[in-house]
C-alpha positions as CSV (number, residue, x, y, z in Angstrom):
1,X,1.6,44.1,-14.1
2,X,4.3,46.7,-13.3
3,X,4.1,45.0,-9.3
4,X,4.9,41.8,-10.8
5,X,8.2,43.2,-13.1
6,X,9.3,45.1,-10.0
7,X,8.9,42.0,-8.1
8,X,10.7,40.0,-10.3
9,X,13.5,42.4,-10.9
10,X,14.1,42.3,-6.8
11,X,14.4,38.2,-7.4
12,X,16.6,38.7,-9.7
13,X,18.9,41.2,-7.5
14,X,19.1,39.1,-4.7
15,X,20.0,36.1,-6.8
16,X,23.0,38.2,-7.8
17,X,23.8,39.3,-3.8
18,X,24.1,35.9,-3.0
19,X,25.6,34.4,-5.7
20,X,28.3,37.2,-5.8
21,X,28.8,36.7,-2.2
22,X,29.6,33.1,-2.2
23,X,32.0,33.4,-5.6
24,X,34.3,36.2,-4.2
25,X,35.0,34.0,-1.0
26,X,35.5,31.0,-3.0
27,X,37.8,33.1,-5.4
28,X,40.1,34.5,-2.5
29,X,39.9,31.2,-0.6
30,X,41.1,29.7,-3.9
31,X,43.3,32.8,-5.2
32,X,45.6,32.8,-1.9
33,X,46.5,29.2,-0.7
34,X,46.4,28.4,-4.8
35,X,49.3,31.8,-5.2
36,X,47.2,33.2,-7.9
37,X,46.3,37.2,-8.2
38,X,44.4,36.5,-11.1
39,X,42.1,35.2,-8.6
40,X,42.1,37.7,-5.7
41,X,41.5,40.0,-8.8
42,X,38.7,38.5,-9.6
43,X,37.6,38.3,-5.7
44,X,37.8,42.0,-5.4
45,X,35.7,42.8,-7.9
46,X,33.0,39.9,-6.8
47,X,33.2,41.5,-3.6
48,X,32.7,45.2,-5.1
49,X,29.6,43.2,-7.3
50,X,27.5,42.3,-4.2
51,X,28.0,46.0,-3.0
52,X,26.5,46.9,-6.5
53,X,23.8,44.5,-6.5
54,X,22.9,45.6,-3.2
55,X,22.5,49.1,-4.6
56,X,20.6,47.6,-7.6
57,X,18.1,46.0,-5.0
58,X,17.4,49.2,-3.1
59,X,16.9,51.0,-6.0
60,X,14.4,49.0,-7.7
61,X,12.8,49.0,-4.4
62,X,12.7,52.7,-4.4
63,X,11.4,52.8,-7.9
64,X,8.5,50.7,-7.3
65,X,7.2,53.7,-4.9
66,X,4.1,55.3,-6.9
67,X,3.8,58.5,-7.9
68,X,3.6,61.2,-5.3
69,X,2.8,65.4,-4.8
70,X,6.3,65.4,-5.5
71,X,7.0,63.1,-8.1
72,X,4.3,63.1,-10.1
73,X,6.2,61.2,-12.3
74,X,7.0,58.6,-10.3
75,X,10.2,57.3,-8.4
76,X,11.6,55.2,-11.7
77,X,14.8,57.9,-12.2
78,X,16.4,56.3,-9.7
79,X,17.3,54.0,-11.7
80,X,20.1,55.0,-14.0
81,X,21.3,56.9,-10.8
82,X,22.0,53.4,-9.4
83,X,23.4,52.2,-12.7
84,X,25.9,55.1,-12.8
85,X,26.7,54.5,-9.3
86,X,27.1,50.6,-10.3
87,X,29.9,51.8,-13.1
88,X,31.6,53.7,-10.1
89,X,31.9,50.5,-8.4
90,X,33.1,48.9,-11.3
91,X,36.0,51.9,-12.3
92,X,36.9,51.5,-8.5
93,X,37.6,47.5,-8.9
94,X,39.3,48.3,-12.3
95,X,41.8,50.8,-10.8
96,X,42.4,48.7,-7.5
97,X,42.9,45.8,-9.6
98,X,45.6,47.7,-11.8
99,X,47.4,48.9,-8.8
100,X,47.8,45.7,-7.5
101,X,48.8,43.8,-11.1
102,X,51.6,46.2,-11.3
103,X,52.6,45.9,-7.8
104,X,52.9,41.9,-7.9
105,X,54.4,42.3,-11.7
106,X,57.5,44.0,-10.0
107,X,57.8,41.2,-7.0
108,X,58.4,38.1,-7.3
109,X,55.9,35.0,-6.6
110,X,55.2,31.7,-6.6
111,X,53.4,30.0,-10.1
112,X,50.0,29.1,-9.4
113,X,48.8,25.9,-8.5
114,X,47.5,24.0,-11.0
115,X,44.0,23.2,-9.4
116,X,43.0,27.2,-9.6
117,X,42.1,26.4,-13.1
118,X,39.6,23.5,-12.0
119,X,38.1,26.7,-10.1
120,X,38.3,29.3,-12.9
121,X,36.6,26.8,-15.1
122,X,33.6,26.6,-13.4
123,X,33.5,29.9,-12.1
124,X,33.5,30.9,-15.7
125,X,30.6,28.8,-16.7
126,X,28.6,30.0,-13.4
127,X,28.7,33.6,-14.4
128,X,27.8,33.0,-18.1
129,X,25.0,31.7,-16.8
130,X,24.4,34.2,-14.2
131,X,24.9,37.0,-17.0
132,X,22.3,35.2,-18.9
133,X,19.7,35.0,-16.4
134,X,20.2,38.5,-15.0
135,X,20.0,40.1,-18.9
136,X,17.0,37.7,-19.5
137,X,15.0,39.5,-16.6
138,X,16.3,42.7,-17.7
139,X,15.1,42.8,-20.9
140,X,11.6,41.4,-19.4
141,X,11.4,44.2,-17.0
142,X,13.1,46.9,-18.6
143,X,15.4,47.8,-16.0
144,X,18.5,49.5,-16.5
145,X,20.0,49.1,-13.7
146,X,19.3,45.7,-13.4
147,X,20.8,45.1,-17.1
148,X,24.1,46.7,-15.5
149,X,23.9,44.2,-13.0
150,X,23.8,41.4,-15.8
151,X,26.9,43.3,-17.0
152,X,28.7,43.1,-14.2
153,X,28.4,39.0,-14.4
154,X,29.9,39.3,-17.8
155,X,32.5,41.3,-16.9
156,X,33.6,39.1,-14.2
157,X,32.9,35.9,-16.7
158,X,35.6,37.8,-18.4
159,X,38.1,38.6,-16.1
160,X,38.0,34.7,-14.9
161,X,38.9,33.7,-19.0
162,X,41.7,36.2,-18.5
163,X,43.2,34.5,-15.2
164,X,42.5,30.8,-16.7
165,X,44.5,31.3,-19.9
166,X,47.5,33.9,-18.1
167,X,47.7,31.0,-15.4
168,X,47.7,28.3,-18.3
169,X,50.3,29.9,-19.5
170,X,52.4,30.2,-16.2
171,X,51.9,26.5,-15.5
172,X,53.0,25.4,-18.7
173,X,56.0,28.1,-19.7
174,X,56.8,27.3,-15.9
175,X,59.9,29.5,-14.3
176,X,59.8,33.1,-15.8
177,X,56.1,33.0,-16.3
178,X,55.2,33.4,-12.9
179,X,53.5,37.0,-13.4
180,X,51.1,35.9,-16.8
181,X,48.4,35.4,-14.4
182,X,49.4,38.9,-12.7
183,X,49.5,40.7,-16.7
184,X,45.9,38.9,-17.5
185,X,44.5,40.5,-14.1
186,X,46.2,43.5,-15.8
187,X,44.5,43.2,-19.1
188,X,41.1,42.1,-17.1
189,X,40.7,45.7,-15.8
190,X,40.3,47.2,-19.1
191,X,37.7,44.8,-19.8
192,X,36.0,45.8,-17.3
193,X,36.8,49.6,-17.9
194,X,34.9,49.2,-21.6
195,X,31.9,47.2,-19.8
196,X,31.5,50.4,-17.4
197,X,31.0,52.4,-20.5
198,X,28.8,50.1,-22.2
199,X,26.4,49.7,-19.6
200,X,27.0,53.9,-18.8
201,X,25.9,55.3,-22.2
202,X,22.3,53.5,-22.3
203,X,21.6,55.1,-18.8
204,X,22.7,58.3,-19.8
205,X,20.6,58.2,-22.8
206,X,17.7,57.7,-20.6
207,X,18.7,60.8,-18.0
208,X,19.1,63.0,-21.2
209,X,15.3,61.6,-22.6
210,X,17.0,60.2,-25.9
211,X,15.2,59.5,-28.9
212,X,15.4,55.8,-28.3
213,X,12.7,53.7,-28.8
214,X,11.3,53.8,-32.3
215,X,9.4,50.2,-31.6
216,X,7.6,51.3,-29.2
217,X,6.7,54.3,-31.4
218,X,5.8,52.8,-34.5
219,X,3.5,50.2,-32.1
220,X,1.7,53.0,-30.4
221,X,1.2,54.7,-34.2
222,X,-0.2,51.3,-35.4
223,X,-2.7,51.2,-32.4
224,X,-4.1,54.4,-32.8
225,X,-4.9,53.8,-36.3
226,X,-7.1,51.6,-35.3
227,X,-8.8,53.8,-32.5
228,X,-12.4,54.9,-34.3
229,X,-12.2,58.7,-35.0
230,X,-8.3,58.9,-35.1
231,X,-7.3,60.3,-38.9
232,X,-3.9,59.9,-38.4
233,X,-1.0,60.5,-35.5
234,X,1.8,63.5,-35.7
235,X,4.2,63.9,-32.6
236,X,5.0,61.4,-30.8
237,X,7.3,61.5,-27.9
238,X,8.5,58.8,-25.3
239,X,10.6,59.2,-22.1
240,X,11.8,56.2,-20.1
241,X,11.1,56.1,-16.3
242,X,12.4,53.0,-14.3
243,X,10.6,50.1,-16.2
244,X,7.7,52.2,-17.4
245,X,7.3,54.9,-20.1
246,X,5.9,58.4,-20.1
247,X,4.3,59.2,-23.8
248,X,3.3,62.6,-25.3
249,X,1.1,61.5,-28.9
250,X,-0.3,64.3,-31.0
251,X,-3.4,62.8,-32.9
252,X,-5.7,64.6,-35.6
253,X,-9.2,63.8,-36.0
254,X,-12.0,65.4,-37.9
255,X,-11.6,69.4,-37.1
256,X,-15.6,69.7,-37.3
257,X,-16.1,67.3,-34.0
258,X,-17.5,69.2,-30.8
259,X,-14.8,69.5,-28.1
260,X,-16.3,67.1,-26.1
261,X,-16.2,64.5,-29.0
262,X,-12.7,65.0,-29.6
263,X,-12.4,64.5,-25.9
264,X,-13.8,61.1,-25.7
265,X,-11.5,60.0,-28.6
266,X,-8.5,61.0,-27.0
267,X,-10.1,59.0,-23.9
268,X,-10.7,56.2,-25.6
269,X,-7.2,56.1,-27.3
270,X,-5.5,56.6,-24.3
271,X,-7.7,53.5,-22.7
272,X,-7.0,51.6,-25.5
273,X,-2.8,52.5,-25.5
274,X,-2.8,52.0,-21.8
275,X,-4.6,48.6,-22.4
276,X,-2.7,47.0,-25.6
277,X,0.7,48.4,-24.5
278,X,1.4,47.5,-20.6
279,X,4.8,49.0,-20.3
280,X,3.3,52.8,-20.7
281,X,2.7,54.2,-17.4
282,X,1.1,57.2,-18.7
283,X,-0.3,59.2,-21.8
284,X,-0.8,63.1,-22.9
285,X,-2.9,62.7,-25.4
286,X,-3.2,66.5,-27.9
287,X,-6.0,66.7,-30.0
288,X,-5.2,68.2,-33.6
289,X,-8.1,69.3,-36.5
290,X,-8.0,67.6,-39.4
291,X,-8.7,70.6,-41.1
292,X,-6.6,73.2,-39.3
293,X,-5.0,75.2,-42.1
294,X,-8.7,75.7,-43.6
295,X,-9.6,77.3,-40.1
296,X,-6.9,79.1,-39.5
297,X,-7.7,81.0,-43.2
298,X,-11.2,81.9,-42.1
């Protein structure tokens, strides 16, 4: 099961690779005979998107490794590493695009041809789409860094309805106007600064072990219920590793049961958890007396 989310995360990344790749040179292409730095904008940071992806693919390569002597664990933290260093990429595209807004706001151009918004159209619609299909597999596989990824389509999807409607507006104000595609470039690049914090904060969350996932809790709380010899759950705990979770349950069952009894329980509880819930790579299971304050008295 977890083979075949890895394996469809990686399809998913090179999708993105590719279809990055091919954009950016259609946006430059487009961008420089059509005099629009709207466009080139929005090449730069297609270009600094297949460098991200690329990172996205080797680190849900690495991830899929299995757990080792020294990662007992597993290799899944790599992932909001990656994300963070996708968010770099995407600050670095921000600033360079700033730079260069404010540079061609103080010289003067040409106005855009009027075909460049044929090519923003669809480039818009291309990356909705990509964004959509990119999230979709994120949210199947649970991986961060692949849900940056679908991000960084969005942000671009973005950037593109910036440059159509600041070259709309250059095309039809006409002489005067020539830098509205230049100040939507501009405005693109905080766009894309908020996006880098939005897909920042959830991989943070999962470096620092947040208390996130209370579905998943209450699911795993419902389960055991139904486990024969589990009375009830107490802790429950749940860290995030790659596309898999780590869970530490506390469960209390009758406090006159032999150890080995109690043993079995947690085995078959774990079994079942392991069974019903997929996405859990692995379960510490602590054993708790039903009747522990009336032993601790005598």
């Amino acid at each position: 099961m977890q083979n075949e989310k890895h394996q469809s995360a990686i399809k998913a990344s090179y999708f993105s690779i590719f279809g990055n790749a091919a954009l950016a040179i259609v946006k430059g292409v487009t961008g420089f005979f059509g005099n629009s730095y709207a466009l080139i904008a929005d090449a730069i940071e297609s270009t600094t998107d297949v460098f991200a992806s690329l990172l996205v693919l080797l680190g849900l390569r690495y991830s899929a490794r299995p757990a080792d002597e020294n990662h007992p664990y597993g290799h899944g933290r790599v992932e909001p590493l990656v994300t963070f260093a996708v968010v770099g990429f995407l600050v670095v595209s921000a600033t360079i695009i700033v730079i260069e807004s404010i540079e061609n706001i103080q010289t003067p151009h040409k106005v855009p041809k009027p075909y460049t918004l044929l090519v923003l159209g669809a480039i818009i619609i291309i990356k909705e789409v990509f964004y959509r299909f990119i999230n979709k597999k994120s949210d199947e596989t649970k991986s961060t860094s692949l849900k940056a990824d679908a991000w960084h389509h969005r942000s671009d999807a973005i950037t593109s309805l910036l440059a159509f409607v600041g070259i709309s507006i250059a095309l039809v104000m006409g002489k005067g106007y020539e830098t509205a595609d230049d100040w939507a470039a501009l405005f693109a690049s905080g766009f894309i600064l908020f996006n880098a914090y939005l897909i920042m904060r959830p991989a943070l969350g999962e470096i620092m072990d947040e208390h996130l996932y209370d579905d998943l809790i209450e699911e795993i709380r419902e389960i055991s219920k139904r486990v024969p010899g589990v009375i009830e759950t107490e802790k429950c705990f749940v860290r995030k590793t790659g596309m898999t979770f780590h869970v530490d349950l506390h469960v209390v069952v009758d406090g006159e049961l032999t150890v080995n009894k109690g043993h079995e329980i947690a085995h078959d509880l774990k079994n079942t958890l392991l069974e019903e819930l997929p996405d859990i790579a692995d379960i510490l299971i602590h054993v708790e007396p039903h009747n522990l304050e009336e032993t601790r008295k005598d």
